[in-house]
MDAnalysis code that builds the backbone (N, CA, C; Angstrom):
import MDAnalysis as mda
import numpy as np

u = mda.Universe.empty(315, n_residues=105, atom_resindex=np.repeat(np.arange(105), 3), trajectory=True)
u.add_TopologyAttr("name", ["N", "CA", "C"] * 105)
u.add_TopologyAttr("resid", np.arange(1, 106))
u.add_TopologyAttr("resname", ["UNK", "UNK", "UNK", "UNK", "UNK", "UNK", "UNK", "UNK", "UNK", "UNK", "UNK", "UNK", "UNK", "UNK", "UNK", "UNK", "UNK", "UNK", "UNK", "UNK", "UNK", "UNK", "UNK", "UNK", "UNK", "UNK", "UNK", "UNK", "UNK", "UNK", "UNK", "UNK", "UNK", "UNK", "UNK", "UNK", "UNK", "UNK", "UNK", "UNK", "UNK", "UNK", "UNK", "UNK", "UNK", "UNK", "UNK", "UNK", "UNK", "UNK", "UNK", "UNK", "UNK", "UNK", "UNK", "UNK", "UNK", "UNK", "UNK", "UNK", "UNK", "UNK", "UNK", "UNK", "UNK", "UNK", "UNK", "UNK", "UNK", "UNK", "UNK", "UNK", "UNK", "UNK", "UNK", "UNK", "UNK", "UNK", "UNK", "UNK", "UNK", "UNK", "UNK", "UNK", "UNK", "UNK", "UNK", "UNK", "UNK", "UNK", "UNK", "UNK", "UNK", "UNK", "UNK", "UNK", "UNK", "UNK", "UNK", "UNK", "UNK", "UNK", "UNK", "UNK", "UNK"])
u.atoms.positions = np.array([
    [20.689, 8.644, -3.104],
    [19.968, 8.922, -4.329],
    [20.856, 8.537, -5.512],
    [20.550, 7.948, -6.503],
    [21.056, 7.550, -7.660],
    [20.282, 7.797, -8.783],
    [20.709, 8.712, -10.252],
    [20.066, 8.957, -11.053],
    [20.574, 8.015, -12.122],
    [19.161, 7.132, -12.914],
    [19.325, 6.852, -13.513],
    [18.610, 7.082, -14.882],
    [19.309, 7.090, -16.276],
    [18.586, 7.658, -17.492],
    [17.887, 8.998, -17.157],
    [18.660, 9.723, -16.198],
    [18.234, 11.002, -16.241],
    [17.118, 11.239, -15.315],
    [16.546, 10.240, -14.070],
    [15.708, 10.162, -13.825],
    [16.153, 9.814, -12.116],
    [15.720, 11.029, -11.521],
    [15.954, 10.707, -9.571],
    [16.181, 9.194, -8.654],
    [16.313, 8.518, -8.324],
    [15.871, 7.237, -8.115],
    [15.927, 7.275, -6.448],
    [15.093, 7.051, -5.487],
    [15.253, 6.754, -4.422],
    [15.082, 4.899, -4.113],
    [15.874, 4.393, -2.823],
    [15.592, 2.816, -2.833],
    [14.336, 2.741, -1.926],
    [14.389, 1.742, -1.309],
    [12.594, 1.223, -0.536],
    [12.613, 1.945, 0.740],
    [13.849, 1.935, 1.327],
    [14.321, 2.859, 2.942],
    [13.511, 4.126, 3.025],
    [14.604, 4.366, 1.844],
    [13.905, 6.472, 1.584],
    [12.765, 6.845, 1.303],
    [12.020, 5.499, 0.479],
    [10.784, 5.634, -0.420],
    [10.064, 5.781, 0.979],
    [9.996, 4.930, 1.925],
    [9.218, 4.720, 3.244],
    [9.511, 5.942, 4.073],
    [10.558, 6.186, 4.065],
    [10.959, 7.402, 5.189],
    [10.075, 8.583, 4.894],
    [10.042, 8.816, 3.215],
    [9.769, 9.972, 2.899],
    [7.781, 9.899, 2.782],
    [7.655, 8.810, 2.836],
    [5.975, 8.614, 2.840],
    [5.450, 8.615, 3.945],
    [6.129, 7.765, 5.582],
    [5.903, 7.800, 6.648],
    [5.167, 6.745, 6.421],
    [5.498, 5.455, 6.321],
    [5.440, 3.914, 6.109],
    [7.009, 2.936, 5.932],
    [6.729, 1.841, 6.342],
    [7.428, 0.744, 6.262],
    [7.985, 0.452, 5.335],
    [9.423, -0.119, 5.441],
    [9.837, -0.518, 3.868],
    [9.101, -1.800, 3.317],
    [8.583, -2.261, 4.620],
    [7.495, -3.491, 4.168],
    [6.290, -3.121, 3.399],
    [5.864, -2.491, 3.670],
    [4.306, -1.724, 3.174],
    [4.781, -1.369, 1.655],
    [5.843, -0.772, 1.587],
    [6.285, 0.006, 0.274],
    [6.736, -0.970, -0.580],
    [7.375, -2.141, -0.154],
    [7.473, -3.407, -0.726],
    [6.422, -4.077, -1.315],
    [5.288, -3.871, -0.390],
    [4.045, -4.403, -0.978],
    [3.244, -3.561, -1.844],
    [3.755, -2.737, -2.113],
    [2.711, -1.325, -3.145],
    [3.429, -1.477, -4.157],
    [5.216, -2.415, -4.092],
    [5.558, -2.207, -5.453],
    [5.168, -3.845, -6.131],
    [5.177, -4.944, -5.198],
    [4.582, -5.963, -5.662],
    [3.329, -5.860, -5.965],
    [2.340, -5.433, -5.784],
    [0.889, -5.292, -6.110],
    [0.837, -4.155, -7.527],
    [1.407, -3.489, -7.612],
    [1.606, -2.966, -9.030],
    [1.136, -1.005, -8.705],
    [1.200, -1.057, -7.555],
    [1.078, 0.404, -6.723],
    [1.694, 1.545, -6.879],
    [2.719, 1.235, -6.939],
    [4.525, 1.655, -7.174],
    [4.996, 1.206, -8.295],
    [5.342, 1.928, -8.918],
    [6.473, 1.362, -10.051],
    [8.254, 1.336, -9.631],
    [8.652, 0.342, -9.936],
    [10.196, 0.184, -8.549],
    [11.113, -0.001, -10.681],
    [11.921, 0.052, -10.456],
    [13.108, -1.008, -11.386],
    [14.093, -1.418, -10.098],
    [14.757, -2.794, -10.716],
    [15.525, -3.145, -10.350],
    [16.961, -2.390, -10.576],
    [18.016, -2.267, -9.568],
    [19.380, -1.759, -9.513],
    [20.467, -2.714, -8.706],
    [20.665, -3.831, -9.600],
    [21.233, -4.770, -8.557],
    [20.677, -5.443, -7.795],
    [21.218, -5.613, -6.556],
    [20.066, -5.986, -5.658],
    [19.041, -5.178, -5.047],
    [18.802, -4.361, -5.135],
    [18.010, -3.278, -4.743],
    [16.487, -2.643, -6.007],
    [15.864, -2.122, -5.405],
    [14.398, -1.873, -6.121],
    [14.400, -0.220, -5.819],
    [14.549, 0.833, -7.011],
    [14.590, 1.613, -6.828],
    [12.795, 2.612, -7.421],
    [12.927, 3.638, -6.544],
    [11.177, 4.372, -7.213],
    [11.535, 5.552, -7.547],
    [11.260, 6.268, -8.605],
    [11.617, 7.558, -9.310],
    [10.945, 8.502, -7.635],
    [12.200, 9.499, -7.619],
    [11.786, 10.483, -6.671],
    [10.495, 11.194, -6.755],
    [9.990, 11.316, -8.595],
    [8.880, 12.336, -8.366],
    [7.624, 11.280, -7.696],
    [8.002, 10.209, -8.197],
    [6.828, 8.766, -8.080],
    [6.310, 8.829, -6.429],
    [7.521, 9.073, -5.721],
    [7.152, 9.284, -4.121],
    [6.449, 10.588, -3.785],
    [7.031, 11.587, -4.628],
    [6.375, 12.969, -4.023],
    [4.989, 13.097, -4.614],
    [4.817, 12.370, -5.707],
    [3.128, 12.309, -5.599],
    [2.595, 11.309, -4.435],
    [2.926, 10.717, -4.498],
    [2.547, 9.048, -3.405],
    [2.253, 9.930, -2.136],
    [3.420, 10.974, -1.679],
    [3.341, 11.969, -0.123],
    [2.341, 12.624, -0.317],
    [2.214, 13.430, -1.386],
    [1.355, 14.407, -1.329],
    [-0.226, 13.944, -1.863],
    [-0.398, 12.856, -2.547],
    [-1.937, 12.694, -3.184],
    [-2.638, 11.651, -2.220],
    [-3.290, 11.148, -2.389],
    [-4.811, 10.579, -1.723],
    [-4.350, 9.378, -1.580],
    [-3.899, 8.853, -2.260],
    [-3.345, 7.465, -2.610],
    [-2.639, 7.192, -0.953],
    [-1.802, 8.115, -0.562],
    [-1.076, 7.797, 0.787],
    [-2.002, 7.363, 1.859],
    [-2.800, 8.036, 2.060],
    [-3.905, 8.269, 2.980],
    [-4.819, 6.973, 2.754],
    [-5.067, 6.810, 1.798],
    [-6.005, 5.558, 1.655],
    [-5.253, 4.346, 1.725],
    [-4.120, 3.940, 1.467],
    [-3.876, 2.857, 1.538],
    [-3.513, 2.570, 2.953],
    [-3.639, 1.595, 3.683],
    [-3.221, 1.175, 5.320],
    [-2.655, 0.086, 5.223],
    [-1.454, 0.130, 6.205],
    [-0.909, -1.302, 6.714],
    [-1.559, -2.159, 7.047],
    [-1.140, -3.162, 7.243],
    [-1.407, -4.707, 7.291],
    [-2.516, -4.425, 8.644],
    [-1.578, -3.637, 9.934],
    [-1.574, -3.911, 11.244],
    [-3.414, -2.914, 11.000],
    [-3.335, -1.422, 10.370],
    [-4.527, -0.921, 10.365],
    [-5.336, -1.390, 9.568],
    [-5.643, -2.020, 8.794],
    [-6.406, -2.621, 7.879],
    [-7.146, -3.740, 9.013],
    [-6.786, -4.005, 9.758],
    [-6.606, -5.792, 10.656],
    [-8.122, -5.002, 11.744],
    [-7.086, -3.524, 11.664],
    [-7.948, -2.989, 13.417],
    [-9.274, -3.002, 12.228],
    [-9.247, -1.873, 11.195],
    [-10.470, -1.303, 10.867],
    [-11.340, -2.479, 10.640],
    [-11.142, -3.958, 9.722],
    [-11.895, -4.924, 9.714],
    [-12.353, -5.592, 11.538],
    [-11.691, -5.156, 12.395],
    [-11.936, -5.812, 13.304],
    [-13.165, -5.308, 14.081],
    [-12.615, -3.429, 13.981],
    [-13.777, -2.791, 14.465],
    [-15.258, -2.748, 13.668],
    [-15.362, -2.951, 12.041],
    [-16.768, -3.617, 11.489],
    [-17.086, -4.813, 11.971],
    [-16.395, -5.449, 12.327],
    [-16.849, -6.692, 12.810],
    [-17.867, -6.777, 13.973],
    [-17.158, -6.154, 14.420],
    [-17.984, -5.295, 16.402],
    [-18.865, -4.733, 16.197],
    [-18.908, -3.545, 15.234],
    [-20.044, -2.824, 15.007],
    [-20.922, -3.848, 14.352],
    [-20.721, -4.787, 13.410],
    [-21.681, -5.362, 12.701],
    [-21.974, -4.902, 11.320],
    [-21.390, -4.256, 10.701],
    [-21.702, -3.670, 9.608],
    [-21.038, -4.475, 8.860],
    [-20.219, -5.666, 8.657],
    [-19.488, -6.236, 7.778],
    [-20.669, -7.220, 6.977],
    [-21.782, -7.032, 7.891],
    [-23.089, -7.966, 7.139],
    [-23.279, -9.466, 8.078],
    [-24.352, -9.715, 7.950],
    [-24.318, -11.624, 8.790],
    [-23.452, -12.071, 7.974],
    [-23.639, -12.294, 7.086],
    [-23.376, -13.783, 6.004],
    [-21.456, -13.321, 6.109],
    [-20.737, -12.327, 6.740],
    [-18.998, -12.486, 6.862],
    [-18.957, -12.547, 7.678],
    [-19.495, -13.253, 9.050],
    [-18.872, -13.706, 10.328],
    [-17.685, -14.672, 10.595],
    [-18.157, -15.740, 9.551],
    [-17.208, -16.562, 9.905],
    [-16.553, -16.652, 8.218],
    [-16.184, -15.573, 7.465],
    [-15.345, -15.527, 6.552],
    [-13.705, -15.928, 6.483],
    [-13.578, -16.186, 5.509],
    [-11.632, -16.635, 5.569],
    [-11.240, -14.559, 5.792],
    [-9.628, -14.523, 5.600],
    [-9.538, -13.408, 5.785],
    [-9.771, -12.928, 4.308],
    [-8.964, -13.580, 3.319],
    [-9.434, -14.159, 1.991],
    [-10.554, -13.424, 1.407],
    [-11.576, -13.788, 1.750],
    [-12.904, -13.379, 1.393],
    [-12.962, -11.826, 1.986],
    [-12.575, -11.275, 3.015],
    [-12.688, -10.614, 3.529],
    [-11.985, -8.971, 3.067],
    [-10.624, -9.864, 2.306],
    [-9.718, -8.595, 1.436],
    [-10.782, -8.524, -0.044],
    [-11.295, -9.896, -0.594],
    [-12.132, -9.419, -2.340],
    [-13.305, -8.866, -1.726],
    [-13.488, -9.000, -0.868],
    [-14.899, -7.822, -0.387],
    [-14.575, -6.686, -0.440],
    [-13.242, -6.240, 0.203],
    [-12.703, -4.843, 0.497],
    [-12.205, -4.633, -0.885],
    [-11.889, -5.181, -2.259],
    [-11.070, -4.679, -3.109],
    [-12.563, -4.588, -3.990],
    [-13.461, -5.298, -4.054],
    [-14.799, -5.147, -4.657],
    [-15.563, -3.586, -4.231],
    [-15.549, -3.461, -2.555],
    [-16.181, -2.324, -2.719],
    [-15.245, -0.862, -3.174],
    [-13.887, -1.082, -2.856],
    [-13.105, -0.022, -3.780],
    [-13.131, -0.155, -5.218],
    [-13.316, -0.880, -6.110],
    [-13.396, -0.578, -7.133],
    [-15.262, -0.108, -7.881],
    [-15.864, -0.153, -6.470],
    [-17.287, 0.470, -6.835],
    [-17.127, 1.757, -6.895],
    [-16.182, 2.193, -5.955],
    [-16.623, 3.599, -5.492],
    [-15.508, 4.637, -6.126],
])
């Protein structure tokens, strides 16, 4: 842990440990604008409280890895509910569908 400007800082390791996700996944929540990280050198640090909401709020729960995101599109696929017209979609098309109907709801 390193405080900086007065402020907790955990790096991407801890950030993941303490969420129960990947430092990959957590990598990608701070590139997508999910996470707020600063840089510390070579390293990307996330304010401690920034994680203990991330553990404790909704946000954890809803977001899925690469690997579950892959199953759940796979299993609409089977069921059929992804619609005719996305059978033979890119995957592409398949994530602005999924980011379209989250920002409906």
């Amino acid at each position: 842990m390193l405080v900086l400007d007065g402020v907790e800082m955990v790096d991407v390791r801890e950030t993941a440990r303490l969420v129960g996700r990947s430092p990959e996944t957590v990598r990608r929540w701070i590139w997508s604008g999910r996470l707020s990280a600063r840089r510390h050198g070579n390293k990307l640090l996330v304010a401690r409280r920034a994680v203990a909401q991330l553990a404790r709020g909704p946000v954890a729960r809803d977001l899925l890895t690469l690997r579950e995101w892959a199953k759940a599109v796979e299993m609409q696929r089977e069921a059929g509910s992804l619609g005719e017209d996305s059978a033979g979609t890119s995957a592409a098309d398949v994530v602005l569908d999924d980011r379209a109907g989250r920002q409906a709801s």
